[in-house]
N, C-alpha and C positions, 0 to 999 in steps of 0.2 A: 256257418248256418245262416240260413234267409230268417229274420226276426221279422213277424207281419202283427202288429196291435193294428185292434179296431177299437175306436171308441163307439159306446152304445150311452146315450141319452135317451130319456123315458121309455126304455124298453126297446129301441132301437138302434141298428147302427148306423153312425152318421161322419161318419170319417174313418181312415185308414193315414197308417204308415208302413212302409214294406221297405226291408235294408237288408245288406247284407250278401253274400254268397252262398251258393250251397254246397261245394266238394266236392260237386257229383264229377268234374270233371274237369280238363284243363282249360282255361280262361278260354273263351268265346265256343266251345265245344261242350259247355255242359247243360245238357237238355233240361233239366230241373230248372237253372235260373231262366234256361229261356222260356220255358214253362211260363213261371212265373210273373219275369216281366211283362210278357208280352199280354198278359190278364191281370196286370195292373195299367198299364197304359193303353187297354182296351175300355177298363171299368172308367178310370179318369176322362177319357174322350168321351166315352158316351156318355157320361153324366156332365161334362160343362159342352159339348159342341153338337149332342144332338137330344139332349134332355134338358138342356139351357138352364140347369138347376144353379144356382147362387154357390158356388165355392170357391174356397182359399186354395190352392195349387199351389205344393213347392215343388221342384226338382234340383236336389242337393248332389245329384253327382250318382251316389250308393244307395240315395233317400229318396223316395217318393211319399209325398203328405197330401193326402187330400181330406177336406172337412169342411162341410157343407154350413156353410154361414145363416140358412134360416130353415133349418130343417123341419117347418110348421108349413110351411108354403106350400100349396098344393105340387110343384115342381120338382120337390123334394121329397113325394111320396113315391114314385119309379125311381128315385135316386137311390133313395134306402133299400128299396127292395135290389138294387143294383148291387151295394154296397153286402145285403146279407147274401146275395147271388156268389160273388167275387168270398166271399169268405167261407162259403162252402166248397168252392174249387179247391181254394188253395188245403182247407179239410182233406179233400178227399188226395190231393196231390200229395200232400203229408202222408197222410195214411200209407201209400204207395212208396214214400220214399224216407222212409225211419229216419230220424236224427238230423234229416236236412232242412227240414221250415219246423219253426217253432211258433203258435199263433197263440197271442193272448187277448181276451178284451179288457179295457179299463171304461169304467164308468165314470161318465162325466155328472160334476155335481150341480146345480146351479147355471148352468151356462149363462 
């Protein structure tokens, strides 16, 4: 199963992690992860290389983290809205594909 947490701070979300596989099909033939990927490495590109927003970027392998280091910046008002963009895809891509992405948010306290 694809595990995608967003973190949401004051009402917003301001980072993503997406991991995992979906089932849907055999390694490099399964349309759901490619789905996936390919709208998380689209959301990560346009928020650091043509939204120039402040974020932290891992790429672990299975892991993708992205989470925007000042998300008060005016730069980081199209990020967010990016960030809740990419979180209703993968919504509606769930929807469509039962049991293979599981999305949760976690709220951030304090940052």
């Amino acid at each position: 199963m694809i595990e995608a947490e967003f973190l949401r701070y004051d009402g917003s979300l301001v980072g993503f992690s997406v991991s995992g596989h979906a089932g849907a099909g055999p390694f490099g033939k399964d349309i759901v992860c490619a789905a996936v990927s390919s709208a998380t490495m689209l959301t990560a590109n346009t928020i650091t290389d043509y939204l120039f927003a402040k974020a932290e970027v891992k790429d672990k392998g299975n892991r993708i983290m992205l989470v925007l280091r000042d998300p008060e910046s005016a730069m980081s008002i199209a990020a967010k809205q990016t960030i809740a963009s990419f979180c209703k895809h993968l919504e509606m891509l769930a929807e469509d594909n039962k049991g293979k992405i599981r999305i949760t948010v976690r709220d951030l306290k304090g940052r």
